[in-house]
N, C-alpha and C positions, 0 to 999 in steps of 0.2 A: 560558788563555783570557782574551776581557778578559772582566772583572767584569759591566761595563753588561751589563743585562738577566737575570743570574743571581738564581734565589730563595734568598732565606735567610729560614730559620726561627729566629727569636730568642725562645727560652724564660728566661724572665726572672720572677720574683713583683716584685722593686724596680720601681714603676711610675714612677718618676725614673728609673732607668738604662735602663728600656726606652726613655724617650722620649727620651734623650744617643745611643743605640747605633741608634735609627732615623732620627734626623735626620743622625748620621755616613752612615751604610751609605746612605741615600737620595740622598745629594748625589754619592756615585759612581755613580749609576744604576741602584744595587741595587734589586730589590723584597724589600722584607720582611714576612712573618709573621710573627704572634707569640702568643705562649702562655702562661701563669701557670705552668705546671707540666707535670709528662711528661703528665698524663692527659691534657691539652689538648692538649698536641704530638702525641700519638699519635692521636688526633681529626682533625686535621690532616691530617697524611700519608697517613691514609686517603682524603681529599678533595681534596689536590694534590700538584702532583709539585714536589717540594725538591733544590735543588743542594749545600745547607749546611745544617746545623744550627749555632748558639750556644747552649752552654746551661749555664745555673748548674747548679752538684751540690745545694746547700742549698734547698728549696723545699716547700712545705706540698701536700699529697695526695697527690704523688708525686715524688719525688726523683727528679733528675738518674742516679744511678746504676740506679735500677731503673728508669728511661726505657730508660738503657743495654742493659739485660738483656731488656729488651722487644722489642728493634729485632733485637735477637741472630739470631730466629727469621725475619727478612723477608729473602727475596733480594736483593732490591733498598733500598737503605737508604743516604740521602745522606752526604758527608761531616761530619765533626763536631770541633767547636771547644770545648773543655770550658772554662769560665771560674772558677778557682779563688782562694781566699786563700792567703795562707805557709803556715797552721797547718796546710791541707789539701793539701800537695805530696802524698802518700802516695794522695791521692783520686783525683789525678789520674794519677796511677802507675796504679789501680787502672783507671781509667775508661780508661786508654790498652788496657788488655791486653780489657777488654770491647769494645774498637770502633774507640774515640775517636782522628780522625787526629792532632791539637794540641793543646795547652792555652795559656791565660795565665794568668799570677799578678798578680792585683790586689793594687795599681792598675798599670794598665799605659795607656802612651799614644794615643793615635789612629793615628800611623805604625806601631807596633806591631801594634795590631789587625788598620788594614788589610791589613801586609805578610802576614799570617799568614792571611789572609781572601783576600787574589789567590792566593798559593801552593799555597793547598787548591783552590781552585777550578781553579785548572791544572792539578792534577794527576790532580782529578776528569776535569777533559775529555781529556786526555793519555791517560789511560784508555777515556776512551770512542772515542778516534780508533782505540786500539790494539784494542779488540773491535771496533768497524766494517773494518779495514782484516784483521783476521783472518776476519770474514765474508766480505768482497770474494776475500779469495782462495779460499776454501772455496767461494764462488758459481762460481769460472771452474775450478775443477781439472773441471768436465766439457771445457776449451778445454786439458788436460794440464799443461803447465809453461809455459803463454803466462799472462802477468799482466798486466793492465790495462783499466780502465775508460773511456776515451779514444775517442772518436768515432772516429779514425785504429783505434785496433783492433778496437771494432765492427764498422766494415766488413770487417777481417779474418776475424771470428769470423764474418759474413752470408758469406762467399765457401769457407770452409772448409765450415760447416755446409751450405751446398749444394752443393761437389763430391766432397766424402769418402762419398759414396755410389755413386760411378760411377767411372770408369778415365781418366777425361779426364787428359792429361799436364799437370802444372802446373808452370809456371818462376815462384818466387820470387825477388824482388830488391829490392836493400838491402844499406846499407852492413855492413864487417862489423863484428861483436856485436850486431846487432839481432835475433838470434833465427831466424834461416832454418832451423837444423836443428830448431828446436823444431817449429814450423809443419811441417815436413816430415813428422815425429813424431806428430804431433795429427793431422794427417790419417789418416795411417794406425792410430791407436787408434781414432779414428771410423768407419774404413772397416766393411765386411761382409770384408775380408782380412786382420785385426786379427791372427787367429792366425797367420797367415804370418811369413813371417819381415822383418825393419827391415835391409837392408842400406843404410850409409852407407858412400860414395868420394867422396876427395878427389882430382879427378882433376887437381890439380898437386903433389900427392905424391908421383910415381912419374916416375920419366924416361919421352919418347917413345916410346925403345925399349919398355921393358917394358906402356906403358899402354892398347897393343892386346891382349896378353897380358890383362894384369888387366881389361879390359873383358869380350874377347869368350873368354876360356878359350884355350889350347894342348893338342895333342896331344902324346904324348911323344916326343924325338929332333925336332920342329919346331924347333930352337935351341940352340944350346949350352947344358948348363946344364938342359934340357926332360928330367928323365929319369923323367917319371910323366905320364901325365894331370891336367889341372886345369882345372875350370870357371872361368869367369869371372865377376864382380858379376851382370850379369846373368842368371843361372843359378843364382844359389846364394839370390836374392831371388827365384825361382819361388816364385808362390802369394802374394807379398805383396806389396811395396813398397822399389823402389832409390831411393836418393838421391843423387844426383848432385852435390855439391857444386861450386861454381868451376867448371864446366860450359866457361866460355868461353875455359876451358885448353887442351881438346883440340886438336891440332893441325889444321891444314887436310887434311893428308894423309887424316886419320882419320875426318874427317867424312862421307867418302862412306857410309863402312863404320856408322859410326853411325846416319847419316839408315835406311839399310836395317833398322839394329836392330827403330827406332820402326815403322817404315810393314809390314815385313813381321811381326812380331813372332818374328822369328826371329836368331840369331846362327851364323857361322859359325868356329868358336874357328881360331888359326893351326897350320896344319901337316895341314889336311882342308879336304875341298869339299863335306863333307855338311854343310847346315846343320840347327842344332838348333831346334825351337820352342819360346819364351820365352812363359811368361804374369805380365806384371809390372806391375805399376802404377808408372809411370816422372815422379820428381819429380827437378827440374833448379834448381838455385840459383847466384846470381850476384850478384859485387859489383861487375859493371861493365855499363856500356852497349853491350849487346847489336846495337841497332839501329846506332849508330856503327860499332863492329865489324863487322858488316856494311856497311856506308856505305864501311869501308877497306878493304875486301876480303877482312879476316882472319877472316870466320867465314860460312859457305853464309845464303843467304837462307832456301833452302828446309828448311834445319835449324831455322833460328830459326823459322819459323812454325809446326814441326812440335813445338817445344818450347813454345812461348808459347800455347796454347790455350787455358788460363786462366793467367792472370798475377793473382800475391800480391804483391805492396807494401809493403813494412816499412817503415815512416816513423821515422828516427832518433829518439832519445830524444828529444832537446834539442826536436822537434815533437811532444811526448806528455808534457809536463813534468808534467800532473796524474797520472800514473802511477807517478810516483817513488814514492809515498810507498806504494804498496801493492807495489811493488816491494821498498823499504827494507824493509819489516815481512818478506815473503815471504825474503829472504838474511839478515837478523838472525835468524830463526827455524829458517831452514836452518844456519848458523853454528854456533847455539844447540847444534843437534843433533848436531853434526860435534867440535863443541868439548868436548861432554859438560858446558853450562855453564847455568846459570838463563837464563830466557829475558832478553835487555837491554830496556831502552827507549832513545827516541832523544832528545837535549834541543831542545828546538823550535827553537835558533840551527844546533845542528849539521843537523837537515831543512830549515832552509832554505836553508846554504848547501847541502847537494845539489840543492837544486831550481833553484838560481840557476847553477849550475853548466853548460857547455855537453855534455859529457859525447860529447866527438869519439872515443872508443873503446863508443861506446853502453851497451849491458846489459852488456854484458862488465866494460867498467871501471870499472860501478856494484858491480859484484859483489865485482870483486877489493877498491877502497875500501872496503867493510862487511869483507869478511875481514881487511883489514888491520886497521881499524881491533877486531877483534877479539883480533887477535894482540897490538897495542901496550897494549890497556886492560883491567883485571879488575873495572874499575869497572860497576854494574850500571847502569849509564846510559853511554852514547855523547854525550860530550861535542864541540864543535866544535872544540877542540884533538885531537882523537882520528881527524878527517877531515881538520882543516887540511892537513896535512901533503901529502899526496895530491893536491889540490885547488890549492895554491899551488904545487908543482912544475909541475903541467901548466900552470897560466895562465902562469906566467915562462917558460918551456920553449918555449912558442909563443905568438906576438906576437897577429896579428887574431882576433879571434874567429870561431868558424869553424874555426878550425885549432889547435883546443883552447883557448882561451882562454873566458872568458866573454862570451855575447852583450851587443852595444850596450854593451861596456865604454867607458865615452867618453875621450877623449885630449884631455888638458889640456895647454896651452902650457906652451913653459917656463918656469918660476919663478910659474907663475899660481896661487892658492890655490883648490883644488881644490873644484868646487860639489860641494851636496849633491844624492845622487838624487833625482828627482821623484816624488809622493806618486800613488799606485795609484788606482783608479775609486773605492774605497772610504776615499779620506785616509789610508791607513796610507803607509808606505813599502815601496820596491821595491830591491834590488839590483841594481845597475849596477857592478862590480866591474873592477879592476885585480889586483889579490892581496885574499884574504880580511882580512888586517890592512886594508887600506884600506877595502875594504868597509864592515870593522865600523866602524873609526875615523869615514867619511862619515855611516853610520847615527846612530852618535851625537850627531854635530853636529846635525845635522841634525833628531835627537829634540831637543836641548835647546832646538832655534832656536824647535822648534814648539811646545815649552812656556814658549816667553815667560825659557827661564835658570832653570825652576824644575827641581830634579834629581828630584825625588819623581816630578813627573809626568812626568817625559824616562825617568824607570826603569819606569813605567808602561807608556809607550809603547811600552818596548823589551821588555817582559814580563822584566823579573829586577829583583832584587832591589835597595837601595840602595849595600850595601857591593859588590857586585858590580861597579855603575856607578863607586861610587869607584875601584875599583882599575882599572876599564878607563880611565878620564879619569887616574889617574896614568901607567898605561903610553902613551896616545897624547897625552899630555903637550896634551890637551885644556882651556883656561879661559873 
């Protein structure tokens, strides 16, 4: 997180080191409290809310360590920075297994402090994004396995919530991996037909020949090959809900026979002329434009309006970008469970290249990247070398953005030296990417430029570490 605005609690008796360690901590836009002792700090926390403690172990009325033992018992209980001597490493051992996220051993420098003061504090909030984003998904499992909080699926969840109570046919469209069968799915756990039964066809699975068969049932001896009775999809989803996948497959031949499905609600399987009546609740899905298709001739008008009577809209990821990130959490945890592994965290470089990301195979090839990135790392953090991978094949692989690359990637002349991205509503910076090395490499410059050439505050900017910055300005051979 950045620091600006974070509280710290600084427990201190040295009334000189209190006022060295407030006038540091306040010039990064920390606010600080401060205490004589546990009794005092715990006074405190009862009366405000803390992102950090600092605190000496040595101190008159109540020590540092039984401050520690105190806090033991509270749910909610902020990070902690324990400030020790040489003589007392052993305290600090001790005060680590009671609570305590850090230590320093005094004396220790200003760069030191801080780094160890931003670290805690990130990890604190990294923590809090990961309990808010395990909420968000716990809030929609009533919308089933549909994940996000994004205006574009609002109105999803407003259009599901009002026709999953009634039989109206509904044609979802969208690209694919955006989730069609899921919506398909939720509708029908919503329905009052829930116990019925979920039949899903893909009806460019199956050749012509046989896709009047698997639609509408065969009698037996109707075809070579026919030597029993068999119902069709729609038949065998009596009482509940068919899904109709790729819809815009079926052939023109077969359309007559289908429009009849919907309007009479009956089928007539091949090889008889008794038709059967069908009670189904009939959802249709498609990755292509429908209305075009019809415009060439290739698909009945009057089929399409008899499929479109509510229309669901699935807006590609890349238009839903604030949903990544409760997405990411929702297939790390899914992962988690598959893999039989401790749950990961994500490291803040590696979520933002997925969000920067234009992600032209949608939800899908958000999924399989977490799995891979599962499969390559045992590390209990997902680092951005753990997505790279993934993410710089498909940007090289395909050129415009759009067609897998990343959006508004800008294209520099050639031999020109490369600007940096433009800084976001809020002064931070934004990714405008070619491949992820470049990315980072732009970011960087572009942090140092803004820090006036000072590395402290360019590592700042970039929320990691100092040696971290060093080793990335040796590898993109940045001065």
């Amino acid at each position: 997180m950045e620091p600006a605005g974070a509280r710290i609690l600084l427990v201190e008796d040295e009334a000189n080191m209190v006022r060295t360690l407030v006038r540091i901590l306040e010039r990064r836009g920390l606010q600080v409290l401060t205490a004589a002792n546990g009794s005092e700090a715990l006074a405190v926390l009862d009366q405000e809310p803390v992102d950090l403690i600092i605190t000496d172990l040595n101190m008159p009325v109540m020590d540092g360590m039984t401050m520690l033992r105190e806090l033991q018992d509270r749910t909610r209980k902020p990070s902690i920075i324990v400030l020790t001597g040489y003589g007392t490493v052993k305290s600090a051992v001790e005060a680590m297994k009671l609570g305590a996220s850090d230590y320093l051993i005094k004396p220790y420098d200003t760069d030191e402090l801080l780094l160890v003061v931003e670290r805690q504090l990130e990890v604190r909030e990294l923590r809090r994004e990961v309990e808010s984003l395990k909420r968000e998904v716990q809030r929609h499992q009533r919308y089933g396995a549909l994940i996000g909080d994004s205006p574009a699926m609002q109105e999803v969840y407003g259009i599901i919530a009002a026709v999953s109570q009634n039989k109206s046919t509904v044609l979802i469209t969208g690209a694919s991996g955006t989730g069609k069968e899921l919506v398909a799915r939720t509708l029908h756990q919503r329905s009052p037909w829930s116990r019925g039964p979920f039949v899903a066809f893909n009806c460019a699975a199956v050749s012509e020949t046989l896709l009047d068969s698997q639609l509408f049932g065969h009698r037996r001896g109707s075809f070579t090959g026919a030597i029993a009775d068999q119902e069709g999809v729609f038949q065998a989803a009596s009482g509940g809900t068919l899904f109709l996948d790729e819809v815009s497959e079926v052939p023109l031949a077969l359309q007559a026979k289908f429009l009849r499905a919907i309007q009479e609600r009956e089928v007539t399987p091949l090889g008889t002329t008794k038709p059967v009546k069908i009670d189904v609740r009939l959802v249709a899905a498609t990755n292509k434009d429908l209305r075009q298709q019809v415009r060439k001739g290739e698909f009945r008008e009057d089929l399409f309006y008899r499929l479109n009577v509510v229309n669901i809209d699935l807006p590609p990821l890349r238009a839903r970008k604030q949903d990544i990130p409760l997405l990411v959490r929702h297939f790390v945890d899914e992962f988690a469970r598959s893999y039989n592994v401790a749950a990961k965290e994500l490291s803040p470089e590696a979520l933002e290249a997925l969000i920067a990301y234009d992600w032209p195979g949608n939800i899908r090839e958000l999924q399989n990247a977490i799995e891979r990135a599962f499969a390559v790392s045992a590390a209990p953090t997902l680092e951005l070398e753990d997505v790279a991978p993934v993410l710089s094949e498909a940007a090289m692989s395909s050129s415009p953005a759009g067609e897998g690359g990343y959006a508004g990637a800008p294209q520099e002349p050639s031999g020109a030296a490369p600007s940096a991205p433009p800084a976001d509503r809020d002064g931070g910076l934004i990714d405008h990417v070619i491949s992820l090395d470049e990315a980072e490499r732009r970011l960087i410059a572009a942090a140092l430029k803004q820090a006036g050439g000072n590395k402290n505050e360019a590592a700042r900017l970039l929320r990691i570490d100092r040696q971290r910055l060093y080793r990335k300005l040796e590898k993109y051979e940045i001065h």
